[in-house]
KOLKE-164126 format. One record per residue (C-alpha): y, z, x; residue in three letters; residue number from 1. Coordinates in steps of 0.02 Angstrom, whole numbers, plus 50000, padded with zeros to 5 digits. Layout:
<recs>
@Y=Y&Z=Z&X=X&type=ALA&seq=NUM;
...
</recs>
This chain:
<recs>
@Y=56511&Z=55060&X=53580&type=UNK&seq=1;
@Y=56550&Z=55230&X=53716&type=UNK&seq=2;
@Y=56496&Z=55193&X=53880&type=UNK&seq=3;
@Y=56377&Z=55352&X=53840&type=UNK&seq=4;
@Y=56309&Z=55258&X=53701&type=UNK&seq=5;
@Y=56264&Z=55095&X=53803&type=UNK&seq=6;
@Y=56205&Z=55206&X=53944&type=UNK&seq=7;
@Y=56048&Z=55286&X=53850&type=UNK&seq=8;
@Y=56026&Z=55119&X=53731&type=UNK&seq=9;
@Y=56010&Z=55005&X=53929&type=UNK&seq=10;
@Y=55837&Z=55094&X=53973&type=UNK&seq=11;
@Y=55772&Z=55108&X=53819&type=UNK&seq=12;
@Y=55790&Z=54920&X=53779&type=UNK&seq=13;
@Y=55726&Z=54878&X=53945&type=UNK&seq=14;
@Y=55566&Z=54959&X=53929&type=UNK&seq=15;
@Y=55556&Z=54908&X=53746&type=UNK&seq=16;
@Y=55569&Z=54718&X=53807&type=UNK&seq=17;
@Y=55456&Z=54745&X=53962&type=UNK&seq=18;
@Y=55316&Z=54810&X=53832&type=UNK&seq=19;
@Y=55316&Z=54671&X=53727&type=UNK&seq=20;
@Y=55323&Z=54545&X=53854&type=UNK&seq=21;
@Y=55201&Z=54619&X=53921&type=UNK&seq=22;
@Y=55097&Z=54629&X=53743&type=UNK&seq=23;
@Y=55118&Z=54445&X=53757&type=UNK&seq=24;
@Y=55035&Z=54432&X=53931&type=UNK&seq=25;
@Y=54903&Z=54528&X=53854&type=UNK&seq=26;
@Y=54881&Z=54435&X=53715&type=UNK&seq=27;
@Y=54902&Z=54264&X=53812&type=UNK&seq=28;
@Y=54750&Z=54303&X=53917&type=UNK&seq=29;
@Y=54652&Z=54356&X=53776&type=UNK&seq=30;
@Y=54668&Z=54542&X=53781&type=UNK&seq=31;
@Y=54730&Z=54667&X=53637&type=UNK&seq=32;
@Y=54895&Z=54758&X=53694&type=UNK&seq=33;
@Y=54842&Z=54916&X=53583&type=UNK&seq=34;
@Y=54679&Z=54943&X=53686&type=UNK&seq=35;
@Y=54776&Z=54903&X=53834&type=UNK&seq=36;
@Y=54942&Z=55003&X=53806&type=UNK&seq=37;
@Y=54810&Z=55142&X=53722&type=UNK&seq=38;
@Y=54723&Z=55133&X=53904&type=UNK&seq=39;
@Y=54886&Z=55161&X=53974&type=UNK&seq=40;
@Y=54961&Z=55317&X=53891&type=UNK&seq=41;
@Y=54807&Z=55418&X=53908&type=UNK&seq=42;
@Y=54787&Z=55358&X=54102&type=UNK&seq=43;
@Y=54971&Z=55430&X=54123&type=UNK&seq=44;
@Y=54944&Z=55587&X=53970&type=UNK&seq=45;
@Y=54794&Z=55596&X=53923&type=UNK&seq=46;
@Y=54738&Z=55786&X=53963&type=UNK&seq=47;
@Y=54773&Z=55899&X=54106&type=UNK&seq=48;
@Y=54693&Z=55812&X=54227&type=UNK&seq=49;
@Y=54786&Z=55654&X=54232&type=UNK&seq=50;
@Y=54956&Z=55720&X=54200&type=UNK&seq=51;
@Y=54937&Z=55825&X=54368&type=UNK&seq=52;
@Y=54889&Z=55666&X=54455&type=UNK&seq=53;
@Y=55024&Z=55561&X=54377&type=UNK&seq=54;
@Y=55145&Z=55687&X=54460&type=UNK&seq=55;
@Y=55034&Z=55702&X=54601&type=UNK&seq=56;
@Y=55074&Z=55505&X=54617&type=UNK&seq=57;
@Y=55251&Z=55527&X=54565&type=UNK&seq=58;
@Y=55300&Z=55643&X=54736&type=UNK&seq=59;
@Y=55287&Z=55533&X=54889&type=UNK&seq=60;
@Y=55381&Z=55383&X=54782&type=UNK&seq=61;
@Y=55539&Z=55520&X=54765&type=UNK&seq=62;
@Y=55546&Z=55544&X=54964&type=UNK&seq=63;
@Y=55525&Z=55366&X=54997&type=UNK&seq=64;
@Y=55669&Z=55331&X=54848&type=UNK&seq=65;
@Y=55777&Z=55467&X=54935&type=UNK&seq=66;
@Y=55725&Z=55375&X=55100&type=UNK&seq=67;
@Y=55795&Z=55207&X=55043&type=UNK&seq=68;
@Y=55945&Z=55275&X=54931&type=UNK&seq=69;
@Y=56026&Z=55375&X=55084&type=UNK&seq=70;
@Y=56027&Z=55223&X=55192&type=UNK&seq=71;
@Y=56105&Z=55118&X=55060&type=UNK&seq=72;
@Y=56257&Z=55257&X=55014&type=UNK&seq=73;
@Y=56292&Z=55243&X=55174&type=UNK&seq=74;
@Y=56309&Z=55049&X=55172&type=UNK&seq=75;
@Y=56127&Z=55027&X=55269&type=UNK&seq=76;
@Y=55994&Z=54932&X=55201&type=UNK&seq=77;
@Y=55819&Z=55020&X=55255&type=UNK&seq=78;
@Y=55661&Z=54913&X=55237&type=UNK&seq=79;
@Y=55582&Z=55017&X=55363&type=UNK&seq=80;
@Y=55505&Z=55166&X=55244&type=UNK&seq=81;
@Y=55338&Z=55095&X=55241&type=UNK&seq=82;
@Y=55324&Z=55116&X=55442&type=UNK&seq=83;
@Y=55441&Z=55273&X=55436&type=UNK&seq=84;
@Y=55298&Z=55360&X=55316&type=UNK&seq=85;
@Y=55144&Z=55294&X=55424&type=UNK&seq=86;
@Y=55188&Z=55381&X=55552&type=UNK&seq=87;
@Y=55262&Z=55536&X=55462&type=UNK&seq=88;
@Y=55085&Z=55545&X=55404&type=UNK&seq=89;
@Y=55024&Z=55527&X=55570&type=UNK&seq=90;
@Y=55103&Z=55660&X=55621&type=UNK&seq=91;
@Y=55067&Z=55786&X=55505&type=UNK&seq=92;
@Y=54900&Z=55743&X=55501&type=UNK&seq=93;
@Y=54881&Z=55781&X=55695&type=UNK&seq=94;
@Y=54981&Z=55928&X=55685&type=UNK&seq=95;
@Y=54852&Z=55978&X=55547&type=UNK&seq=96;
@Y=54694&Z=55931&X=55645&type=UNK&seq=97;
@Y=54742&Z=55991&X=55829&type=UNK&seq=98;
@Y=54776&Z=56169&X=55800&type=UNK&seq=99;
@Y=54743&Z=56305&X=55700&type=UNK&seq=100;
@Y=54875&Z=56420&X=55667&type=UNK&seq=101;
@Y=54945&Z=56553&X=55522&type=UNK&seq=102;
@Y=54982&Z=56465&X=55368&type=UNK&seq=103;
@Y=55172&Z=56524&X=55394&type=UNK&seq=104;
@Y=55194&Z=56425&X=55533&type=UNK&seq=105;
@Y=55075&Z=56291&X=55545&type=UNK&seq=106;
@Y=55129&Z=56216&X=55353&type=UNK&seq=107;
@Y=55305&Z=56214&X=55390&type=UNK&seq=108;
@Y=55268&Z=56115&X=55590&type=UNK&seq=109;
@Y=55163&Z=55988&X=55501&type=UNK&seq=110;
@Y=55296&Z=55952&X=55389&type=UNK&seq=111;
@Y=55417&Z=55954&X=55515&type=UNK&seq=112;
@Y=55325&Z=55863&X=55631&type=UNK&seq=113;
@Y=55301&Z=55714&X=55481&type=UNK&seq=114;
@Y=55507&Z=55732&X=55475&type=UNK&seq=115;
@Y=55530&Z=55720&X=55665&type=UNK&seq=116;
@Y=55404&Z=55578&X=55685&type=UNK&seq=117;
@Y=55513&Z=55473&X=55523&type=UNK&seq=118;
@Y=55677&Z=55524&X=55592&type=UNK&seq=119;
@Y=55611&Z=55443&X=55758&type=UNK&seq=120;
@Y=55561&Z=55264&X=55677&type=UNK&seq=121;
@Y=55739&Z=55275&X=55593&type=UNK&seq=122;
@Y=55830&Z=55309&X=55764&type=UNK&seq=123;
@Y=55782&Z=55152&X=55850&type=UNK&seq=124;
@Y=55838&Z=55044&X=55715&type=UNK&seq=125;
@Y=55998&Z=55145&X=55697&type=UNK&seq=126;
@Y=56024&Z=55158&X=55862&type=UNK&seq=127;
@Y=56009&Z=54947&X=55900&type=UNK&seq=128;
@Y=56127&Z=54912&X=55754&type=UNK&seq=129;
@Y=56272&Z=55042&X=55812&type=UNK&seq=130;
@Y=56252&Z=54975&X=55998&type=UNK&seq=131;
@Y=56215&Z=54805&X=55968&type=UNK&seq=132;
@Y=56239&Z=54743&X=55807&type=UNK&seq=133;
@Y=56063&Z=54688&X=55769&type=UNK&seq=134;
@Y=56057&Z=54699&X=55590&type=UNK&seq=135;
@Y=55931&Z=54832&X=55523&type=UNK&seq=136;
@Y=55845&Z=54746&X=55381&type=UNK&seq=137;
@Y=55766&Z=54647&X=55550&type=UNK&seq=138;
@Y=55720&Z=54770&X=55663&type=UNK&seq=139;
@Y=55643&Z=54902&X=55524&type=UNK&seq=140;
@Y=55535&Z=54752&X=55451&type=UNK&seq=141;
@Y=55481&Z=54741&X=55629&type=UNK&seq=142;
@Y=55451&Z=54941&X=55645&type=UNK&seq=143;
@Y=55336&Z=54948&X=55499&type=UNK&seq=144;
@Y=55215&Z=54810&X=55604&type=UNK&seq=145;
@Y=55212&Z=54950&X=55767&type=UNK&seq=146;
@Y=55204&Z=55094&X=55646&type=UNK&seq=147;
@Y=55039&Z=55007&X=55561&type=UNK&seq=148;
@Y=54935&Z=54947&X=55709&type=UNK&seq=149;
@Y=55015&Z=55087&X=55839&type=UNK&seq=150;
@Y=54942&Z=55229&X=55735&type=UNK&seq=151;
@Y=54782&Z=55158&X=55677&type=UNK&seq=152;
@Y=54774&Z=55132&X=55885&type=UNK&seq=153;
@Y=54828&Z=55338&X=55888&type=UNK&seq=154;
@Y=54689&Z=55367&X=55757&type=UNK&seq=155;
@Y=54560&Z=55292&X=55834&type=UNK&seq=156;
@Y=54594&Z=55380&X=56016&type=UNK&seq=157;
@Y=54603&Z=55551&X=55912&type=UNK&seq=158;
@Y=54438&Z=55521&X=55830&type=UNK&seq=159;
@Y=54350&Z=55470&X=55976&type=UNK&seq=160;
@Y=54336&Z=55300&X=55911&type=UNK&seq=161;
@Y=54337&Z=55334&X=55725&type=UNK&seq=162;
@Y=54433&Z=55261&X=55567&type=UNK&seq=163;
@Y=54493&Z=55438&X=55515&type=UNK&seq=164;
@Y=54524&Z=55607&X=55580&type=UNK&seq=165;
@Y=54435&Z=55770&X=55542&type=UNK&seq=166;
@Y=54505&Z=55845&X=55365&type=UNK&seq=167;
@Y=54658&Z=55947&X=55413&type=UNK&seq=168;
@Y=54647&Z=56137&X=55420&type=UNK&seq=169;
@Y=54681&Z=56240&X=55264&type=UNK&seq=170;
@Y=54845&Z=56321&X=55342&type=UNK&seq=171;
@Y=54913&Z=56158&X=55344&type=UNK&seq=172;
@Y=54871&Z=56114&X=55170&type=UNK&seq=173;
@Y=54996&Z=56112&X=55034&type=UNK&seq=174;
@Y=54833&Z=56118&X=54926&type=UNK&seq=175;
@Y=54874&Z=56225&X=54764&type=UNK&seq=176;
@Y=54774&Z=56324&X=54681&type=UNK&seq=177;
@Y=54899&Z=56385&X=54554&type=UNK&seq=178;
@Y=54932&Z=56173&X=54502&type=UNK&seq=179;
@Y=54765&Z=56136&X=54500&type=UNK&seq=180;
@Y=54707&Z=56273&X=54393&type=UNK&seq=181;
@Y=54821&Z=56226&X=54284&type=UNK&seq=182;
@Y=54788&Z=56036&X=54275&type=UNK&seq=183;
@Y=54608&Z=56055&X=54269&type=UNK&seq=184;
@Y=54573&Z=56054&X=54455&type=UNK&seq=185;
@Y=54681&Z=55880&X=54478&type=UNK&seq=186;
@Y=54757&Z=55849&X=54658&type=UNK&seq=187;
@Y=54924&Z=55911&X=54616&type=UNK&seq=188;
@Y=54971&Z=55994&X=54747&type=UNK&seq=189;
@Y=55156&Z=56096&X=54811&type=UNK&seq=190;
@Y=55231&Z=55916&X=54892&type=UNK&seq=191;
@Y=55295&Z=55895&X=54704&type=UNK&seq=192;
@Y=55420&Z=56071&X=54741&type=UNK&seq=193;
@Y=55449&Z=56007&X=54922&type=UNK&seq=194;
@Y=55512&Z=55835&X=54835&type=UNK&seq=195;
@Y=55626&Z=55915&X=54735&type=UNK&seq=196;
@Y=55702&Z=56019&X=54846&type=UNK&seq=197;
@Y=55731&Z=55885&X=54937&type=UNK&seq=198;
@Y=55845&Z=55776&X=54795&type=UNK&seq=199;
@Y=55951&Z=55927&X=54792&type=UNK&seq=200;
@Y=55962&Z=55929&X=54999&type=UNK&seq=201;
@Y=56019&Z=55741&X=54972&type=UNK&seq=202;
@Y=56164&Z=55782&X=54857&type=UNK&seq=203;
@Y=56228&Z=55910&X=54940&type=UNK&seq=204;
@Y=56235&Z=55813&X=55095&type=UNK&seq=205;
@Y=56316&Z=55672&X=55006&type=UNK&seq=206;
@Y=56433&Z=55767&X=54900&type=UNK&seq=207;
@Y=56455&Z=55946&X=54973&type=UNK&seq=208;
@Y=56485&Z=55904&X=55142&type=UNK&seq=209;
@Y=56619&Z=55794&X=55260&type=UNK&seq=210;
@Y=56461&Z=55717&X=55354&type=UNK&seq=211;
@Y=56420&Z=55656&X=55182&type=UNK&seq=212;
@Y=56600&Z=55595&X=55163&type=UNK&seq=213;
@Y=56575&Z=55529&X=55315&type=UNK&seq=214;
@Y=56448&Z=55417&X=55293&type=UNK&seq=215;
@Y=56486&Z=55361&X=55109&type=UNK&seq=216;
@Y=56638&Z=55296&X=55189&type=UNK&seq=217;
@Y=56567&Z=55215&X=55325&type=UNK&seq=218;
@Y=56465&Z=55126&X=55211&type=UNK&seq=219;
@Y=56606&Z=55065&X=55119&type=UNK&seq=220;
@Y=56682&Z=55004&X=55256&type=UNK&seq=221;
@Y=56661&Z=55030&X=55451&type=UNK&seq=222;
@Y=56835&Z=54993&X=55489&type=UNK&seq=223;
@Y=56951&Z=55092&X=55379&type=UNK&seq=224;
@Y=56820&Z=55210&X=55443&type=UNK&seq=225;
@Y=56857&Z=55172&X=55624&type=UNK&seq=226;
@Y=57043&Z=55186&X=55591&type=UNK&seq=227;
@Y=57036&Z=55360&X=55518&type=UNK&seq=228;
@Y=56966&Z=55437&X=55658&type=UNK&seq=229;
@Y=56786&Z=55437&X=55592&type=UNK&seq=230;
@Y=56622&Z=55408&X=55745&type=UNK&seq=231;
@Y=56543&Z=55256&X=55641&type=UNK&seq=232;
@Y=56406&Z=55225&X=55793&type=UNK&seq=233;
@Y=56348&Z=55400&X=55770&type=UNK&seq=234;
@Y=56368&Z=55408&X=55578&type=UNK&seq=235;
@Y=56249&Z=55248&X=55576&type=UNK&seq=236;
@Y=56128&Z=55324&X=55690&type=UNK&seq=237;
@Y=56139&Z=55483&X=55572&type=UNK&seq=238;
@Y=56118&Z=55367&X=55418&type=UNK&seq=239;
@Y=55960&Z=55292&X=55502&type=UNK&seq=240;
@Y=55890&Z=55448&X=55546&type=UNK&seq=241;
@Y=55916&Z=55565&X=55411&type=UNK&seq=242;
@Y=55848&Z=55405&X=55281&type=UNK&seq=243;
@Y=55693&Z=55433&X=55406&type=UNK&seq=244;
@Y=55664&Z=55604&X=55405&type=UNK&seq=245;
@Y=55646&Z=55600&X=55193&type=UNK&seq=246;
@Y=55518&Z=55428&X=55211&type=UNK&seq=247;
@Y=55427&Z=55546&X=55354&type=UNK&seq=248;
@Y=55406&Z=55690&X=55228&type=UNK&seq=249;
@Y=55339&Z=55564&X=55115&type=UNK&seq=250;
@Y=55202&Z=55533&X=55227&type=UNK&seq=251;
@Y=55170&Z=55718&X=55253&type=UNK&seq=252;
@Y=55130&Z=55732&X=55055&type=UNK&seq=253;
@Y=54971&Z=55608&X=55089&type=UNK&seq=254;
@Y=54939&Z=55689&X=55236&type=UNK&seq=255;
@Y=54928&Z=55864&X=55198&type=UNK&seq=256;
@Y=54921&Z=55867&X=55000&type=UNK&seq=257;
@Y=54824&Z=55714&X=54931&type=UNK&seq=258;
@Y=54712&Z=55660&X=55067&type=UNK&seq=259;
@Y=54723&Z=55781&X=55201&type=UNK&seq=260;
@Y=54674&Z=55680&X=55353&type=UNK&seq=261;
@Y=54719&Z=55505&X=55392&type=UNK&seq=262;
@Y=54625&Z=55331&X=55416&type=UNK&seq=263;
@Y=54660&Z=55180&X=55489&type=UNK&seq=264;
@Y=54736&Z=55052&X=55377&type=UNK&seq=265;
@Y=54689&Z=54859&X=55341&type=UNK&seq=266;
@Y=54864&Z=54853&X=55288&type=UNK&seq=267;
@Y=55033&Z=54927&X=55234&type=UNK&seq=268;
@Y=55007&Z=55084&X=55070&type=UNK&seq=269;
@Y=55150&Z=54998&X=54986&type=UNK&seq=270;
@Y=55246&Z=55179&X=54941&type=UNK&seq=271;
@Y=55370&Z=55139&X=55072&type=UNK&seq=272;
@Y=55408&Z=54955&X=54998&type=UNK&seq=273;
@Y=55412&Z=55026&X=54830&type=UNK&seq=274;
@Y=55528&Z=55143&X=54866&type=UNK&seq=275;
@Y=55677&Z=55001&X=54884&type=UNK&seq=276;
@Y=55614&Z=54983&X=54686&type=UNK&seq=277;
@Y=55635&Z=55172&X=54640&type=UNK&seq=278;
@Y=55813&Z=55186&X=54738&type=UNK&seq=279;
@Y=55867&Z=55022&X=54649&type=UNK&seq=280;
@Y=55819&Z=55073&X=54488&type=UNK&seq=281;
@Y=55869&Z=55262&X=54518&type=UNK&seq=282;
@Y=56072&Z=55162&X=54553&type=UNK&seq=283;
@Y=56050&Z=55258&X=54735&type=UNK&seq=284;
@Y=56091&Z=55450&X=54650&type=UNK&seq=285;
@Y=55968&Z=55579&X=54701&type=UNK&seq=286;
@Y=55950&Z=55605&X=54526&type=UNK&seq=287;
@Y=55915&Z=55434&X=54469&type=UNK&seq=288;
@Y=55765&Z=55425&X=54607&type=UNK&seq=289;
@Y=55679&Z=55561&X=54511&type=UNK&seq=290;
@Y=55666&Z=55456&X=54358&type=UNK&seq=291;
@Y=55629&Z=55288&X=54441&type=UNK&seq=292;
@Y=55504&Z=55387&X=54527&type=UNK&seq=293;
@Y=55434&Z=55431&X=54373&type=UNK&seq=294;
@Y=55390&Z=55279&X=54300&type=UNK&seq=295;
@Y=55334&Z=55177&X=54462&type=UNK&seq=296;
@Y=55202&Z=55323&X=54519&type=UNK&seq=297;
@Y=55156&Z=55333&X=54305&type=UNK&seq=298;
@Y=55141&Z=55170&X=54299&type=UNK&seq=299;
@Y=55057&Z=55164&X=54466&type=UNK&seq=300;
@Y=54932&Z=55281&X=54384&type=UNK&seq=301;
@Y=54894&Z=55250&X=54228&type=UNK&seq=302;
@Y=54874&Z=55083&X=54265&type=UNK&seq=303;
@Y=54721&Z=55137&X=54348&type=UNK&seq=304;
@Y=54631&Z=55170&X=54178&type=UNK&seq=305;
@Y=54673&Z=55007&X=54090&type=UNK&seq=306;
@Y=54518&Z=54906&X=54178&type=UNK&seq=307;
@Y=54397&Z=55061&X=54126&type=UNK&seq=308;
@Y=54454&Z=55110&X=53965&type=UNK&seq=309;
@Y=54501&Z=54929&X=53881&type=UNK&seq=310;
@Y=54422&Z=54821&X=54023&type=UNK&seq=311;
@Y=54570&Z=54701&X=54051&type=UNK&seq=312;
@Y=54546&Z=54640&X=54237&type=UNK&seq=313;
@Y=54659&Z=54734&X=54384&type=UNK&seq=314;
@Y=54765&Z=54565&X=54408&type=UNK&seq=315;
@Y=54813&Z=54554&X=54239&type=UNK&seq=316;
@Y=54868&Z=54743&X=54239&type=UNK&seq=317;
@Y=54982&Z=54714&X=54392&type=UNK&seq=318;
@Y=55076&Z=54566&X=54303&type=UNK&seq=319;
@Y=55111&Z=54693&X=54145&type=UNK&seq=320;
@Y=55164&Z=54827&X=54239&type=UNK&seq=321;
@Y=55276&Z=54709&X=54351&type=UNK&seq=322;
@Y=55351&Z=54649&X=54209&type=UNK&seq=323;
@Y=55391&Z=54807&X=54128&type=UNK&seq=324;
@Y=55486&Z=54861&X=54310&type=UNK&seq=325;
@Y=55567&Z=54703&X=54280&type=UNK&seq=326;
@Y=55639&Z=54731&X=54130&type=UNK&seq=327;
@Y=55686&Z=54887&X=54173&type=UNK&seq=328;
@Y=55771&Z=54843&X=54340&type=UNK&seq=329;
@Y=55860&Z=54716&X=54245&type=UNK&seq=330;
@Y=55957&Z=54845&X=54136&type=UNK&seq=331;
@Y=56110&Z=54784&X=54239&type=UNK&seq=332;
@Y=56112&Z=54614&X=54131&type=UNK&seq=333;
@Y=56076&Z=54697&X=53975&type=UNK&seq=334;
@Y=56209&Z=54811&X=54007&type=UNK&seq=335;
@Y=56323&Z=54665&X=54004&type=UNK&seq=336;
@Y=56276&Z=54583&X=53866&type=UNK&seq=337;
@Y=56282&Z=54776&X=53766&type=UNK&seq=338;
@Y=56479&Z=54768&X=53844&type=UNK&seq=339;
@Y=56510&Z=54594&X=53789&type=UNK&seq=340;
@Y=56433&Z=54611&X=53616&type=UNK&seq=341;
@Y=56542&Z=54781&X=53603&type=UNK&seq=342;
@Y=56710&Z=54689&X=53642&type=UNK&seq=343;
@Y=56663&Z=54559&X=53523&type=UNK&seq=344;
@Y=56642&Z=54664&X=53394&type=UNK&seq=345;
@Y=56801&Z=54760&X=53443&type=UNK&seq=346;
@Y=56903&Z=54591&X=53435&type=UNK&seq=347;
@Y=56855&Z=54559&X=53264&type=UNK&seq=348;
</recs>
């Protein structure tokens, strides 16, 4: 079997497995998987509506799988995304709130302000582990704590006591009239282009330019590195910054396209944590995140409909879509045995 063979057979064997296991958990529990899987498809495809807000759902999970797949090429592991989009969100939101400005300016400083306040929460953890070795998985777990309570804190001082802001004005909206016209007035909104734009911004960095050489071969290892002349404290810090700035824009697409204001939180909105999923299952390539995107924020989605449409409970839906990101994230193993079984076969 070609290695281009067992490349397109590995995800399409994963989900296959993760559906019927999770038939069985269906079935186990006293559910029919039909109903349920039925329930499923037409939350994700359904009609106009729900496809725009299955993409809708699908955009901040590609910045926060950028997020986490830059740090990792470049040999950094970045649990801090959830925290790094809080206050991206933060920030855009304010930007959006405290001024009112042309649409041609005030769009693009929201969004860069969302960037700014991301690349920020990534500094300080980049910054610790080139001065002082304090590993970063550590101090970014930490981060995403002060990001939560330090902008509900913000929030409430903006609001004059509140639990949200105002709504954000319109020329800082990436609101779309065009997309939602077209999706039967769903919430899709222009974040979806901005996402894009932005896996093509990663791999250009990574392979079109020497600072991506740079930090690809940090991340491989910070001596060689060190020995060919190469900064590896400020290629760290640049790591940690620039994996910021992408989980910060992530915030901005909540901020400014699905929501458009921001409220405090009881606890963390889980895109950030789910984007070490998307970047693991995307194998780190700005291309991959677009797919592993794709089915987490489907999934995410459509999952929505399965307690409505064929009434199985919300805790039961979690487990079956779990599983089916499971199987899917285990297409490493199956890959394996596909390679074994192929030399077998080739001994023979």
């Amino acid at each position: 079997m070609s290695i281009r063979a067992t490349n397109l057979l590995v995800p399409v064997i994963s989900v296959i497995l993760g559906l019927l296991v999770g038939a069985i958990v269906m079935l186990v529990s006293g559910y029919d998987p039909i109903v349920g899987y039925t329930a499923l498809w037409n939350g994700i495809f359904g009609d106009l509506y729900t496809i725009g807000e299955t993409i809708r759902q699908i955009t901040p999970y590609i910045l926060a799988g950028l997020a986490v797949a830059f740090a990792f090429r470049s040999g950094l592991f970045n649990i801090g995304v959830e925290g790094q989009l809080i206050v991206g969100w933060f920030a855009a939101a304010y930007v959006g709130v405290a001024v009112e400005l042309p649409k041609i300016i005030h769009l693009p400083l929201a969004i860069l302000a969302a960037a700014a306040a991301g690349a920020l929460w990534g500094f300080v953890p980049g910054l610790l582990k080139a001065k002082f070795h304090v590993h970063e998985v550590i101090v970014t777990i930490m981060m995403n704590y002060i990001a939560l309570h330090t902008t509900n804190a913000l929030i409430k001082t903006v609001s004059d006591g509140g639990d949200r802001t105002e709504s954000i004005f319109l020329s800082a909206s990436l609101r779309s009239e065009f997309f939602q016209n077209l999706t039967d007035f769903s919430r899709l909104h222009y974040g979806i282009l901005i996402a894009l734009a932005m896996v093509a911004v990663m791999w250009f960095i990574l392979e079109k330019t020497t600072l991506g050489f740079e930090l690809k071969a940090v991340g491989f290892n910070h001596n060689a590195s060190e020995y060919a002349g190469m900064n590896v404290n400020k290629n760290v810090i640049l790591a940690m910054v620039i994996s910021g700035a992408f989980a910060g824009l992530a915030g901005s697409m909540e901020a400014l396209g699905t929501f458009e204001y921001v409220s405090s939180k009881g606890g963390f909105t889980g895109i950030g944590f789910d984007g070490i999923a998307v970047a693991l299952l995307g194998m780190n390539t700005p291309l991959g995140v677009i797919f592993g995107a794709t089915l987490f924020g489907s999934l995410k989605y459509g999952a929505l409909n399965m307690p409505n449409a064929a009434g199985i409970p919300l805790e039961i839906v979690e487990i079956v879509i779990a599983v089916i990101i499971f199987f899917v994230a285990s297409g490493y193993i199956i890959r394996l045995f596909l390679l074994r079984a192929a030399k077998k076969k080739e001994a023979k």
